[in-house]
N, C-alpha and C positions, 0 to 999 in steps of 0.2 A: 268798818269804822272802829265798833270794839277790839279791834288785834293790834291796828294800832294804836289805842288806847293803851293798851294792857304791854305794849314792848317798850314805852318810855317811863311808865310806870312799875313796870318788874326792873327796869335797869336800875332805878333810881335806887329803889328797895336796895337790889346786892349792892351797891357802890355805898351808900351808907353802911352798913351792916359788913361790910369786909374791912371800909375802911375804920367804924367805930373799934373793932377788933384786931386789927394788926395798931391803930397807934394808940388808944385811948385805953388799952387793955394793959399797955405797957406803962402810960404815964398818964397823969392827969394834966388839963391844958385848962385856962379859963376862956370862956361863955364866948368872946369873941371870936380863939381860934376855932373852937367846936363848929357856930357858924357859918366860917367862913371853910372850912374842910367837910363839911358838910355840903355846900353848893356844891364844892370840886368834884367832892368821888361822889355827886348827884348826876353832873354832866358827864364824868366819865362812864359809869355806870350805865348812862343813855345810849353816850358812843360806842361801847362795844354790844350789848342789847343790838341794836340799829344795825352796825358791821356783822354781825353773826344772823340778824332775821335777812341780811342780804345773800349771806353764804349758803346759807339754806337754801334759798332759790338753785343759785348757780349750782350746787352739788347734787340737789334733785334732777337738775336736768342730766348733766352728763352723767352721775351716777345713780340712776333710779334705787330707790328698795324692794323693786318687782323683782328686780332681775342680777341685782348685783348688791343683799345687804350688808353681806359680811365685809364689802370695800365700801359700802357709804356708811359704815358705821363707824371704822377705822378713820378713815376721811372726814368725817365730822367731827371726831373728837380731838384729832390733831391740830386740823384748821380752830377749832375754836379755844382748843386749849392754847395752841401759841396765839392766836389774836387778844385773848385775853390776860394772858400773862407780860407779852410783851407791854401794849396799852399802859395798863398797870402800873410795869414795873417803871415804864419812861416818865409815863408821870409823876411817879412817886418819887424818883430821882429828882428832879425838877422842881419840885414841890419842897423837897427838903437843901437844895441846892440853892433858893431865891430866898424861904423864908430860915433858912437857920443855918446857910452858911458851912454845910458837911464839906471837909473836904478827900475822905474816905469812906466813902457811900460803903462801896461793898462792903468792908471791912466794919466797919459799925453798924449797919444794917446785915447781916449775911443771915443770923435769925429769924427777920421781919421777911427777910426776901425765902427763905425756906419756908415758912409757915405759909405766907403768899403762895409758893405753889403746891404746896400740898391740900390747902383748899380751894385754891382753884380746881389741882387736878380732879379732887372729889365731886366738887360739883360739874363740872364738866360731864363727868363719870355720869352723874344722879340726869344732868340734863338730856343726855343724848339714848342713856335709859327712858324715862317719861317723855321725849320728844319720839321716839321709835313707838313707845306701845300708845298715844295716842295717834300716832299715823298711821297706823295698822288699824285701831280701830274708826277710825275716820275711812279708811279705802273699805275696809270691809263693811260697815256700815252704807257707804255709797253704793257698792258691789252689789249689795241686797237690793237697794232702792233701785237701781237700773237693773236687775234682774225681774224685781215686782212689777216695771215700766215696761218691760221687754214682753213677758208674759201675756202683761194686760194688752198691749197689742197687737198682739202674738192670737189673743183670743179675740178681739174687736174685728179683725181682717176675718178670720175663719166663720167669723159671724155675718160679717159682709157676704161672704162666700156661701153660706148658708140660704142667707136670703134670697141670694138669686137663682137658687134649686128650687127655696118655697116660692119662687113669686108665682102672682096670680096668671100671668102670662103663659106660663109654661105649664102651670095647672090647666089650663082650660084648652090650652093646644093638646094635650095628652087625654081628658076628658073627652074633646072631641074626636080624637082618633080610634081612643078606644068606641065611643058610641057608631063609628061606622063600623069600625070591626065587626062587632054583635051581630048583624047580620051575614056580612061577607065571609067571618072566618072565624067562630065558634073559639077553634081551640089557640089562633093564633092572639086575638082578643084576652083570651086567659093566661097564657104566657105574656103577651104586655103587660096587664096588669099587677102579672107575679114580678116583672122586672120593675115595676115601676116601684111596686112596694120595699123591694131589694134596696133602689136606689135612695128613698124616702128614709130607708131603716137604717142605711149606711150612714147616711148626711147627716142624721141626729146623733149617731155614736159617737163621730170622727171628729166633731165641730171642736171638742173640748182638746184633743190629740193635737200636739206639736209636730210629729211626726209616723206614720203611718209607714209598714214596708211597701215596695212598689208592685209587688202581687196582688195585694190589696186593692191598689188603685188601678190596676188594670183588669180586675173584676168590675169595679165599681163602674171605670169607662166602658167595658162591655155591655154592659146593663144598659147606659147610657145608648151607644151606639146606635143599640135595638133599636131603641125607642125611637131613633132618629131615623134610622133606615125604613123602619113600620109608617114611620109620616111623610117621609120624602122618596122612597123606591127606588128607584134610577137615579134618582136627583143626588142622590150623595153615600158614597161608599167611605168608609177608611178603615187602614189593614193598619196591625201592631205587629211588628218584628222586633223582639229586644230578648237577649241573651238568657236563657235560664240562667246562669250564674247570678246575675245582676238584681234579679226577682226578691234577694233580701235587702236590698239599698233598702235605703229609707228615702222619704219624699213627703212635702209635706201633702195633707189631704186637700183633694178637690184640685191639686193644680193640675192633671191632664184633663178633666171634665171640664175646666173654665178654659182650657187653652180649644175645645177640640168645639165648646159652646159659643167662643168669643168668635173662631172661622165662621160657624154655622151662621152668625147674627152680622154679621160684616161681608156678607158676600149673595150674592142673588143666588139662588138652585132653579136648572134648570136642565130639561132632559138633554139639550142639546149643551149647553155651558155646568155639567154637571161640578158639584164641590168632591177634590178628592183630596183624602189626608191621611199622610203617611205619619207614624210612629215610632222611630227606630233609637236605637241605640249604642252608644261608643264602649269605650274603659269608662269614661267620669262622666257620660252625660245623656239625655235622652234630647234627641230632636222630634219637633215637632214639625210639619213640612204641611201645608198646603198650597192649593194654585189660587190665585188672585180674579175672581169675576166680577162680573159689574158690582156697584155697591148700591145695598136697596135704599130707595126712596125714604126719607125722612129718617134717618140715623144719621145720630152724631156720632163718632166714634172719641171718648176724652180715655179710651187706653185706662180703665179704671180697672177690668181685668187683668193686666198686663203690671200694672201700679204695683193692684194687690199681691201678685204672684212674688215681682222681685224686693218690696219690702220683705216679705216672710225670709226669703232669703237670704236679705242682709240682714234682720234681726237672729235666726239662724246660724248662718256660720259665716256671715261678711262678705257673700259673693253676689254679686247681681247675676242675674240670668242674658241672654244674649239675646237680640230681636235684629233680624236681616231683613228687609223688605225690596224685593229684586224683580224678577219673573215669579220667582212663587213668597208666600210669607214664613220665615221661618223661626223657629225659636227654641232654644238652647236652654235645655235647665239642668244645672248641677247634681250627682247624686249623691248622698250623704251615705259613706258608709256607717 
C-alpha cells in the first residue's frame, strides 16, 4: 500500500517542481494561473510516475538485472526518458495552444523545450542510478534472508536425522544386543560397542555439516551395517560397490544410514525372506536397491525418511532424489561434486 502511496505522490512532486521551473522561472503569472498549472503538471506528473512504475515491471521480466544489467539499464533509461519527455512535451504544447493561443510552439518555446530535456535527461540519469542500487540491495538483502531460511532448515532436517540415530528405540535394541554378546562373544561385543560409539561420535559432529564427502558416509554406514548384521545374522546382508573415484563427492550426512534404516524398518527379516541391500554407483549418482518383504505389523510408513532426504536436496542444489517402487525398492540420490 505504501509504494503506492509514494508513486502518486513522487509524481505530483516532479510535475510541480519541473513545471514551476520551465514557466514560472521565465515569467511571473497571477494566483489563478499558478493554480490552475499547478493541478496539470500534478496529474501529469502522476501519469508518467504510473506509466514508468508499469515499465518496470514489464522490463524486469523480459530483461532481468541478474543476468542481463548493462541491457536493463540502457532499456530503462530510454523507455523512460522518452515516456517522459514525450508526455511532457504533448502537454505542454496543448496547454499553451488552448490557453494562450501559440502559433509557433517550437520556435518560441525551443529553449523551454531544451531545458525540458536536459532535465529530464539528468533525472532520468539520477533515477535509474538510485532505482538500480536500491534493487541490488533489496535482492541481496532477500539473498541473505533465504540463505539464513535455507540453512536454518538445512540444520532442523539434520537434527530430525539426528534424532532418530538418538532414539530410545534403537538405543535399547543395541543395549540389548550388546548384553547377549557379553556372554556369547567377549571380543565381538567389544567391537559393537567400539562401532556403536564410532557411529554415536560421528552423528554428533556431522549434525551441524551441510555436506560431508562420501568416504565418510560410507564409514559411517559400515559401522552402521555391523550393528545391524550383529542383531539380525542371516536375516539381512548388504554389499556397497561405488567407484574410488567418486569417494570425494560430497553427500549430505546421514542420507545412506536413513535410506539403508528406513529398508530395515519397512520390511520384515527373516531367515527364509531375508533383507538384502545393494549400494552401487553411476557418473552422477549412487542407488540404493533393496528387495520388498512382507511389511511389519503396526508401521505406518508417512515416507518422513524419504521427505527429509529430498528436501536436503532441493534446498542444496535444486534436485529431488528418485524413488522407483517395482519388484525391489529403489532410490537414486544425486552427488555433489
Amino acid at each position: 500500500m505504501k509504494k503506492y502511496f509514494h508513486i502518486p505522490v513522487l509524481g505530483i512532486l516532479l510535475g510541480i517542481a519541473i513545471s514551476y521551473f520551465l514557466i514560472y522561472s521565465e515569467q511571473q503569472e497571477n494566483i489563478i494561473y499558478l493554480l490552475k498549472d499547478a493541478v496539470l503538471a500534478s496529474g501529469l506528473g502522476m501519469l508518467i510516475t504510473l506509466i514508468i512504475s508499469k515499465t518496470i515491471l514489464i522490463l524486469n521480466r523480459f530483461l532481468p538485472y541478474q543476468n542481463q544489467t548493462g541491457n536493463r539499464l540502457f532499456a530503462g533509461f530510454i523507455t523512460h526518458f522518452t515516456v517522459a519527455f514525450s508526455l511532457t512535451l504533448i502537454v505542454f504544447y496543448f496547454y499553451q495552444l488552448f490557453f494562450f493561443d501559440v502559433t509557433n510552439f517550437y520556435g518560441e518555446f525551443d529553449a523551454v523545450i531544451l531545458k525540458l530535456g536536459i532535465i529530464l535527461l539528468i533525472l532520468t540519469i539520477i533515477f535509474e542510478v538510485i532505482y538500480f542500487a536500491l534493487y541490488s540491495y533489496y535482492s541481496y538483502s532477500k539473498f541473505q534472508i533465504e540463505t539464513v531460511k535455507q540453512e536454518r532448515k538445512q540444520i532442523e532436517l539434520q537434527l530430525k536425522a539426528l534424532k532418530s540415530q538418538l532414539s530410545s528405540h534403537f538405543l535399547f535394541n543395541s543395549l540389548n544386543t550388546i548384553s547377549s554378546l557379553i556372554y556369547k562373544d567377549e571380543n565381538k561385543a567389544e567391537t559393537f560397542v567400539r562401532r556403536l560409539a564410532k557411529m554415536y561420535d560421528f552423528t554428533l559432529k556431522s549434525y551441524h555439516q551441510k555436506l560431508i564427502t562420501l568416504q565418510e558416509e560410507v564409514d559411517f554406514v559400515n559401522a552402521y551395517i555391523f550393528l545391524l548384521q550383529t542383531r539380525f545374522q542371516d536375516k539381512f546382508t548388504c554389499s556397497i560397490s561405488i567407484d574410488d573415484d567418486l569417494l570425494t563427492s560430497k553427500i549430505p550426512p546421514l542420507t545412506l544410514q536413513m535410506l539403508v534404516e528406513n529398508a530395515v524398518k519397512h520390511n520384515q527379516l527373516s531367515v527364509d525372506k531375508p533383507l538384502n541391500i545393494n549400494i552401487k554407483s553411476t557418473e552422477k549418482e549412487i542407488i540404493i536397491e533393496n528387495n520388498i518383504t512382507e511389511t511389519p505389523k503396526n508401521i505406518t510408513s508417512f515416507n518422513i525418511g524419504l521427505k527429509n532426504i529430498n528436501t536436503r536436496y532441493l534446498l542444496l542444489i535444486n534436485k529431488a532424489i528418485s524413488v522407483i517402487r517395482g519388484e525391489n525398492f529403489t532410490v537414486k540420490i544425486p552427488l555433489i561434486k
